[in-house]
Structure formats: C-alpha cells, structure tokens
C-alpha positions in Angstrom: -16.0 85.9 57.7 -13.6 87.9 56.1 -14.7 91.1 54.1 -13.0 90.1 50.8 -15.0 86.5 51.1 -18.3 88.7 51.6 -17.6 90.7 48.8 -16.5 88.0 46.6 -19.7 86.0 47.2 -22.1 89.3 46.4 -20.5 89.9 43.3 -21.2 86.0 42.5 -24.5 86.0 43.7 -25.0 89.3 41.5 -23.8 87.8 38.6 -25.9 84.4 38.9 -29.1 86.8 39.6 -28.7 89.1 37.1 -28.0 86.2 34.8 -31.5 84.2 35.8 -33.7 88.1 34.9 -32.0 88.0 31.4 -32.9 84.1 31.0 -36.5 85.8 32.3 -36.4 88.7 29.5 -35.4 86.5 27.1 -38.1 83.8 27.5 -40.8 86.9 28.1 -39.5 88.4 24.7 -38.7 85.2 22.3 -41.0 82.3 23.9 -44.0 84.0 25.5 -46.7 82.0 23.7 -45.0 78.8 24.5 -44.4 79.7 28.1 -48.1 80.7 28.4 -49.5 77.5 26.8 -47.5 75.7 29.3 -48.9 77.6 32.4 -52.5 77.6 31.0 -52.3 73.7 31.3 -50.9 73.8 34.7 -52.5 76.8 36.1 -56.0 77.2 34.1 -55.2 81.1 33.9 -55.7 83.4 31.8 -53.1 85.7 29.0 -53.9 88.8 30.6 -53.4 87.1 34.7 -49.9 85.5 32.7 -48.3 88.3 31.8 -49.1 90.6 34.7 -47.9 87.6 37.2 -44.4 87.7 34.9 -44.2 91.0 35.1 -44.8 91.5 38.5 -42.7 88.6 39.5 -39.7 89.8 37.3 -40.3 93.7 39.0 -40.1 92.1 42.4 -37.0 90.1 41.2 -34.7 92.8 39.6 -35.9 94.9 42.9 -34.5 92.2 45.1 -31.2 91.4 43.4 -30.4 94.6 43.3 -31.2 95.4 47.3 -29.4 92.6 48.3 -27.0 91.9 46.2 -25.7 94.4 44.0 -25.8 97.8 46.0 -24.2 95.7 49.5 -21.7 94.7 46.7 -20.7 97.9 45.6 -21.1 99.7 49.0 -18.3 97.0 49.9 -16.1 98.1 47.3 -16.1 101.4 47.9 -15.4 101.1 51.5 -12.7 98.2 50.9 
C-alpha cells in the first residue's frame, strides 16, 4: 500500500475519532442526566458507577486515538 494512501487514511481515521470524543464531551457536558436515566434502565447502575465508566471509557478512548491514529499520522508526515 502506498505511503500517501496510509497517511491519507490516518488523518481520516483521526478526524472521525476525534470527532466521536467531542460527540462524547458534549453529551457528558449538555445531556448527562438524560444519558444516565437511559443507562440506569438498561444497566440498573448507579450515578457515581455512570460517570466513572464515561470517564474512564472516554480516558481509554482519547488515549487510543491518539496512539494509533494521530501520532503514526504525524510521524508519517514528517518522514514523507
């Protein structure tokens, strides 16, 4: 595969990513309660176990889009 189709598809797979943890923020910050009362009826868990899971989850999230998408994505750019 060539190296400009590599690069090309990290920077679109960055972009999509990066997009989904700012649909995350956004429904943390503006639509918490309504995003908990919908996991409490599927999940039977509790406000505190809630927001530590969508924290977590978003940590582990942002980490991994930016180990394997955005820093192979720049490395590539720099070397090409």
């Amino acid at each position: 595969m060539p190296l400009e189709t590599v690069r090309a598809m990290l920077g679109w797979c960055s972009v999509i990513n990066i997009g989904v943890l700012i649909f995350w923020f956004l429904m943390l910050a503006f639509a918490h309660d309504w995003a908990y009362r919908v996991h409490r009826k599927l999940f039977k868990i509790s406000l505190e176990t809630f927001t530590s899971v969508q924290y977590a989850g978003g940590l582990f999230f942002k980490a991994a889009v930016f180990l394997f998408n955005v820093i192979p994505y720049l490395a590539l750019r720099i070397v090409g």
